[in-house]
N, C-alpha and C positions, 0 to 999 in steps of 0.2 A: 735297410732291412737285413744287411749281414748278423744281425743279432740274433733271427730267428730263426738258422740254420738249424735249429738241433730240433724244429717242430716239424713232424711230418703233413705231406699237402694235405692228409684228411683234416689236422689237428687246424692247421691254418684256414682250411674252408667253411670247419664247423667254428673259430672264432671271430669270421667276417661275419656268418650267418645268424651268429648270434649276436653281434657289434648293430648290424643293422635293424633286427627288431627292438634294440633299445633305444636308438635313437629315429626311429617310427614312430616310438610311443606319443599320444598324443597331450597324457597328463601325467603330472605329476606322480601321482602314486601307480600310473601304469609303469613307470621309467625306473619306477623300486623295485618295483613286482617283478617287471621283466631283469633287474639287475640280480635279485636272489636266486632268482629259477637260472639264469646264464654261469653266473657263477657256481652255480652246483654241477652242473653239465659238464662245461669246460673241464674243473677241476677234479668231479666226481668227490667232493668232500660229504661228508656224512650231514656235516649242518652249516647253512651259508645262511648268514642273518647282516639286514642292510640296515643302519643306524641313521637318522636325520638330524643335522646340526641346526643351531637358530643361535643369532650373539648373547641371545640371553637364556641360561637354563638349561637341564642338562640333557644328553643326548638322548633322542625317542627312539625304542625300535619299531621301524616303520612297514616292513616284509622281512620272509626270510621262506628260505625250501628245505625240505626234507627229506631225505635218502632213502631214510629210514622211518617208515610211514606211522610204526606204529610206537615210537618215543614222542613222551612231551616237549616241547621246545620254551617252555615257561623259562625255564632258567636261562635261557639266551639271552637276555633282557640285562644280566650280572654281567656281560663283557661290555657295556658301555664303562662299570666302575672301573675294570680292567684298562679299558684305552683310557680314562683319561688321568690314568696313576702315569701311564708310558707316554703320553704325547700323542696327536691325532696329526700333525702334518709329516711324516716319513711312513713307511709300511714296518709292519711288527711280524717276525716271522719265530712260533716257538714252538721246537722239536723237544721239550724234557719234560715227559710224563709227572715227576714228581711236583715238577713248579705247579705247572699247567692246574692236577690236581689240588695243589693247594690253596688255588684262587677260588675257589666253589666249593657251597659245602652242598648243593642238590643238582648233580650234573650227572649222564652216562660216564663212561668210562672217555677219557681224552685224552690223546696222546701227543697231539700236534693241533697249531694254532696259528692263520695267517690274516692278516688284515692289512688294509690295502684305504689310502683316505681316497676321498671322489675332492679334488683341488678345482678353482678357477681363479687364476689371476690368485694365486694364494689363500683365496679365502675356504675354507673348509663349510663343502656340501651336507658330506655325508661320508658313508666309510660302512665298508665291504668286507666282512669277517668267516673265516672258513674257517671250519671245527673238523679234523681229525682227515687227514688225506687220505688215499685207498689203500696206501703202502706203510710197513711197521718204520720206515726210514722218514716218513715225514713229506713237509714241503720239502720243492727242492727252488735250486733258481730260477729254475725256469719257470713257476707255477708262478713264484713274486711276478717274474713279466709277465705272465698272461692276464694275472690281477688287475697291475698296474694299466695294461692296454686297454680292458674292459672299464675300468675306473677313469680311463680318459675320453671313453666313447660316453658312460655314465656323464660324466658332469658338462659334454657336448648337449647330452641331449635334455639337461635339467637346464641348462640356459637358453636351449631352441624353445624346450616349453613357456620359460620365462618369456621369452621374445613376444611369444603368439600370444602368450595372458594379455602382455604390457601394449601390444597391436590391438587382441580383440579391446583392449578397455579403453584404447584410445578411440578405437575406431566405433565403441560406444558413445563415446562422450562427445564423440561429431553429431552423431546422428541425433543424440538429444538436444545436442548444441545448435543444431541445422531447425530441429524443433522449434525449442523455444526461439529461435529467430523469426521463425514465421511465425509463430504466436505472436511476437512483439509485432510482424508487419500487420499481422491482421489486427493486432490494438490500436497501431497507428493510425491506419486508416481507417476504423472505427471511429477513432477519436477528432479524424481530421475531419469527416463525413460532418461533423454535428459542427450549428453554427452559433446555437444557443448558449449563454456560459453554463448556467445551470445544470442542464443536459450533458454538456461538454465536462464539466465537473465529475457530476456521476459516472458519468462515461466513462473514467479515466480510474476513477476507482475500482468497479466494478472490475474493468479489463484487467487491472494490474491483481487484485485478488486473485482472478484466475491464472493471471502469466506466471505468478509467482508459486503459486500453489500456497497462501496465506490463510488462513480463520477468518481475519480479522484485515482490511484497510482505511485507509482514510485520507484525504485530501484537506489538508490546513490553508486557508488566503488570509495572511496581514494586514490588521488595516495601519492607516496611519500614524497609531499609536506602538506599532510594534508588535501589540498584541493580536493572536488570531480574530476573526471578523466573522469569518466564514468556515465552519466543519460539516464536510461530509464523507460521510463514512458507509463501508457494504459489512453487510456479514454478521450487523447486530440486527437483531426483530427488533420491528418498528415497538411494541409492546413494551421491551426491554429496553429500547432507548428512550421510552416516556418516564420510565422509573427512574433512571439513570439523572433524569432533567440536563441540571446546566452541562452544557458542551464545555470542551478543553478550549481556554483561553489562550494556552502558548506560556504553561510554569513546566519546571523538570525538564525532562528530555526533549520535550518537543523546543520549548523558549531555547535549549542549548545550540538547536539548528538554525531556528531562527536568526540567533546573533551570529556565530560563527557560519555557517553557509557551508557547509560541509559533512558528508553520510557520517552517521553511526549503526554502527551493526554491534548488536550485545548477544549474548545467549540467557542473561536472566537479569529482567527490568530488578527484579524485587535487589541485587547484589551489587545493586550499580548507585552509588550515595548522588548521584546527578536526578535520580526519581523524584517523583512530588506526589507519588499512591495516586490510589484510586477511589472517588467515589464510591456510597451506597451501592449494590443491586450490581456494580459495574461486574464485567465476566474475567473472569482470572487473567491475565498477562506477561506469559514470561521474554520469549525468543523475540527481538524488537528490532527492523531496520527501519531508518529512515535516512530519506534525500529530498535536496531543498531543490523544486524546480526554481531555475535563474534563466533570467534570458539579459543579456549582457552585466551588468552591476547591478539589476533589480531583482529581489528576490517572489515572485510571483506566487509562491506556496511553497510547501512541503508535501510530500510522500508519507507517511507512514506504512508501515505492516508490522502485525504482530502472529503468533505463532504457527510457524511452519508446519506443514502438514506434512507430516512423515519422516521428520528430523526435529534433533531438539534444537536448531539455530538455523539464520539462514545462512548461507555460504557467499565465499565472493562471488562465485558465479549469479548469484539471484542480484547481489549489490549490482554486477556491472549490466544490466539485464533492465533495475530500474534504474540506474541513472542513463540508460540510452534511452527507456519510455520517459524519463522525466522534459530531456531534450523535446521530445515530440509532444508532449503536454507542454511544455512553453510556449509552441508555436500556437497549439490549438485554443491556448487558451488566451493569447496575444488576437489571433484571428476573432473570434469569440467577441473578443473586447470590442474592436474594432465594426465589427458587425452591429454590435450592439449603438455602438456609437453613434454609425453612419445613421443607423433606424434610431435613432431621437432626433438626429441631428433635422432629415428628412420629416419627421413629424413636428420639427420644431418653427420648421421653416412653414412649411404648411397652415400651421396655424399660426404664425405672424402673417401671411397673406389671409387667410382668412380675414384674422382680429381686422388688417388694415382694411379690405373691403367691407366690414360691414362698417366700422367707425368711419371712412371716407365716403362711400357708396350709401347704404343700408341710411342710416343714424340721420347722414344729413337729407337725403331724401325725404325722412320721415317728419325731420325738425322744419323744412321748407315746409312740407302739409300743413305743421301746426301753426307755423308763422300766418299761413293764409287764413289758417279758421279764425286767428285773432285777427286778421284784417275784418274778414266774415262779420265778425262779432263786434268790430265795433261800430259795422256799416252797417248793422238793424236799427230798424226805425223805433221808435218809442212804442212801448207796446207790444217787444216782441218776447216779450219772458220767457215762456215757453222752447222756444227756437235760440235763446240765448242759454238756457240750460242745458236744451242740448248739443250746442257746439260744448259748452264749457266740457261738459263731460264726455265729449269728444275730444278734447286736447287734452287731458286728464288721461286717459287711456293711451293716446298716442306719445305720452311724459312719461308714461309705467312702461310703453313697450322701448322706447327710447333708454329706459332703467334697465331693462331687464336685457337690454343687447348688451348693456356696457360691462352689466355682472358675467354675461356669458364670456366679457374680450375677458376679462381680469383673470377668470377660470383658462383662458386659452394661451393668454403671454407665461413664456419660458420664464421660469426665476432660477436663477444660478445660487446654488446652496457649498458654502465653501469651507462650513466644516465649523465655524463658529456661531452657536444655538444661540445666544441670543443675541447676536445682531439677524439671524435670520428670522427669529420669529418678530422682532420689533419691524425691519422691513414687511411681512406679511401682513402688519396689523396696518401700517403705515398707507398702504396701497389699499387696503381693504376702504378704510376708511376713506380715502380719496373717490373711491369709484361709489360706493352705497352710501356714503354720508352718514353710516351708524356710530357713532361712539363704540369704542371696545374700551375695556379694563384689562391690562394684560399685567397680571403678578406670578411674575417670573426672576424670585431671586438669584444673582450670578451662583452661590455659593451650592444650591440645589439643582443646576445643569453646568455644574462643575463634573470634569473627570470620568463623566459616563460615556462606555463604552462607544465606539463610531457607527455601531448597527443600532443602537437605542437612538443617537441625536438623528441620525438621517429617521426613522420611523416618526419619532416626534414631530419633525421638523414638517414631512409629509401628512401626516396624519393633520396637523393644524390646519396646512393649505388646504385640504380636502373639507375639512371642516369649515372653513371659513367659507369658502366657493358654495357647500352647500347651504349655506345660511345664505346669501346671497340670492342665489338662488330660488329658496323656497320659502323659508320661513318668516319673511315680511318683517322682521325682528327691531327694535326701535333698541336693542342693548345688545351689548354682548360681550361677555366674563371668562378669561382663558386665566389658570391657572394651574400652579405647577409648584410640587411639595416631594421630601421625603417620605416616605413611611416603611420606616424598616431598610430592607435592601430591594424597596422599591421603589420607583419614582412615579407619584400618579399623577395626570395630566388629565385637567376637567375644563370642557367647555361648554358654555352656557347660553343659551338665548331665551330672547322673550320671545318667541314666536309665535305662529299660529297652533306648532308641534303638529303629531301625528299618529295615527293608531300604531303601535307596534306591531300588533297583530296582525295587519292586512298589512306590512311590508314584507313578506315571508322571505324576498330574496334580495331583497335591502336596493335596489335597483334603484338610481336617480336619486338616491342619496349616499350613494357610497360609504353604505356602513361595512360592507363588504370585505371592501380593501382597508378597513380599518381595521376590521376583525382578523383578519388576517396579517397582517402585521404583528399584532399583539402577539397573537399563538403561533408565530414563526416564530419568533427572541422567546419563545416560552411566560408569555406576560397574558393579562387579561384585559377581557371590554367589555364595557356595561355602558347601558342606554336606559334613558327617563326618559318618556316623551306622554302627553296626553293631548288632545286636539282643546288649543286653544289657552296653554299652558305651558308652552316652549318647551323644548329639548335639550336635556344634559347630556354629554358626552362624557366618559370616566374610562380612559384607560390607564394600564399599569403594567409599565416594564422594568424589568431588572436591571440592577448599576452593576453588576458584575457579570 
């Protein structure tokens, strides 16, 4: 501090005391403010104007004070062109009135000029310009040091500020970070809670919409052909998603995750040549992530979301967010699986014990009665007509109920469906026939349940056994006609019996004939069902679903 010998103790206590309020300041444009107002103080110059530098573009003036209360300070604004004809990293000290004046053509009178850069680690802050000192001789050297010390406390305290920005924003990005992590536990455990797949599915979308702060999600499952099987999606009206009809198979961006197994995150679907558009009615779509749930080397579905709510892309932050909720959707939806499982397995079992007690138990107990009544019947005397009519039609009945247990086993034995339509529907005709004795006609070309989607052959496949079990069952049928055509990009599936049929009308809620669960299949894959039935006039069955 031997340098500062030549400042008296007031001069030194008023530039601690002014060093300290600048580096107090707690923002930015205070640490300016209080650098023009210090700088005018210390050095009593007529005009002290403070410049802000940026790597690109040219310097702003950002404060400044005035001595002289009642001059414009507009033309302050001309000594950036000045510093940057001279150089911005040493300090510029100029005593000659004539230069000074020639740099400006709308200035006061100026006779002296000092400037002083604000440095850190080299880099240029900013820069501290004093207009005209209190004395006709100018700055002197020692005013350069006083500059130069205030200019070191300045660029202290523009990096303390930086500091606290770069803290407060970190220490933002926890707390929304700490956020969304308990959003994601609370999805998870949302998601683990449900055992259902279906519900588990929803579940998983819906949560992830919110996690993400999304428009738009949706949950993709593959079936065996590659292709999506299963889409569900939150965030469109049910209304809007009728118009829309067929769902996303797995073409464009979605089929690109599928094969590679791997996120994509875009800022605009429409700029990206991996797209495959959109449908009619469908709702705009730009901002697009998606992630493939895997649970070891199987790929189990995909993620989707589309447009970010309050940005125009999602960020890596939302990427790393759903691929940690994708992890817990594999599980949920493995569990899911497995639940569902163990409940067929359990109902399957169940009724192969049934099936076998009534065919071991039931059946033969029934077929002993009858054995006896034909003993019965052939031990009446001559003459007993009567008594021999009505045993006959006594074992006649006990033949039909003995019929009608075997159609109930055939309805109750598990059939294992493996993915190949017609060897499954030849098996159901095969067994049908075994157990009722009816003749069936099954025209069912390979070439027409070629290639069709895996949610069409399992509905088909199902919808026949239902079909056929209720025929079985009710309609006393001496025929019965399954077949199965294109028409268009649909495939319809008709079956036929002679039966006794039925009023449509009095079945209001299809109960005990399970048109139900047929109708509802149809209008899941987006397909239709139609019924013929009159009593006494057998019943057609006509569904129609889509091959794509």
């Amino acid at each position: 501090m031997s340098d500062l010998k030549v400042f008296s103790p007031q001069s030194l206590q008023l530039l601690c005391e002014l060093a300290l309020e600048v580096v107090r300041a707690e923002t930015v444009d205070e640490v300016f403010q209080l650098a023009a107002r210090c700088g005018g103080r210390l050095l009593q110059a007529d005009y002290t104007a403070v410049f802000r530098f940026s790597p690109v573009g040219s310097p702003q003036l950002v404060s400044w004070h005035n001595n002289r209360n009642n001059d414009s300070v507009e033309w302050l604004a001309d000594l950036a062109v000045l510093r940057q004809e001279l150089g911005h990293l040493r300090p510029f000290c100029l005593n000659q009135p004539d230069m000074a004046t020639s740099l400006f053509t709308t200035h006061p009178e100026i006779h002296s000029l000092l400037s002083v850069p604000v440095l850190h680690n080299n880099e240029l802050l900013a820069e501290i310009c004093l207009v005209n000192a209190p004395n006709e001789h100018g700055f002197k050297a020692e005013d350069e040091q006083v500059a130069n010390i205030l200019a070191a406390y300045v660029a202290e305290a523009l990096r303390k500020v930086q500091l606290i920005a770069e803290f407060e924003g970190r220490e933002a990005e926890l707390a929304q970070r700490n956020k969304e992590l308990a959003a994601l536990n609370q999805a998870a455990m949302a998601i683990a809670g449900e055992l259902t797949l279906d519900k588990v599915l929803q579940q998983i979308v819906d949560n992830l919409r919110d996690l993400i702060g999304a428009q738009y999600a949706a949950l993709g499952v593959p079936g065996p052909d590659g292709y999506l099987e299963t889409f569900v999606y939150s965030g469109i009206p049910t209304e809007l998603a009728r118009k829309i009809g067929t769902l996303p198979r797995g073409h464009g961006l979605l089929g690109v995750i599928l094969r590679e197994k791997r996120p994509i995150r875009i800022p605009r679907i429409s700029k990206d040549p991996r797209a495959y558009g959109f449908p009619p009615h469908h709702p705009p779509m730009e901002s697009f992530l998606g992630v493939p749930i895997i649970a070891g080397s199987e790929v189990l579905g995909n993620l989707y979301l589309t447009e970010k709510i309050g940005a125009d892309e999602f960020s890596a932050s939302d990427q790393e967010l759903v691929e940690l909720l994708a992890a817990h959707a594999a599980i949920a939806i493995q569990n899911a699986r497995l639940y569902e499982q163990v409940g067929r397995l359990a109902v399957i079992e169940e009724r192969a014990r049934i099936g076998m007690d009534l065919h071991d138990g039931i059946i033969q107990s029934i077929y002993a009665v009858g054995l006896t009544l034909e003993s019965t019947r052939l031990a009446l005397p001559p003459g007993s007509e009567e008594a021999d009519k009505l045993l006959g039609a006594a074992i006649e009945a006990l033949n039909d109920t003995i019929r009608d247990i075997r159609n109930f086993i055939l309805d109750l034995r598990p059939r294992r469906f493996k993915g190949d339509l017609q060897e499954g529907l030849a098996r159901l005709v095969r067994e049908f026939q075994a157990n009722t004795m009816i003749p069936v006609t099954l025209d069912v070309p390979p070439d027409v349940v070629a290639n069709l989607p895996t949610p069409v052959v399992r509905a088909i496949f199902l919808t026949t056994q239902e079909a056929l079990a209720n025929i079985a069952r009710h309609a006393r049928a001496t025929a019965v006609t399954l077949t199965a055509r294109r028409v268009q990009e649909m495939i319809e599936l008709v079956i036929t019996d002679d039966g006794i049929g039925f009023d449509p009308e009095k079945q209001h809620q299809s109960v005990g004939h399970g048109l139900s669960n047929m109708r509802a299949r149809a209008e899941e894959l987006h397909g239709r069902f139609e019924l013929v039935s009159a009593l006494g006039q057998g019943t057609t069955v006509r569904l129609f679903f889509p091959t794509h």
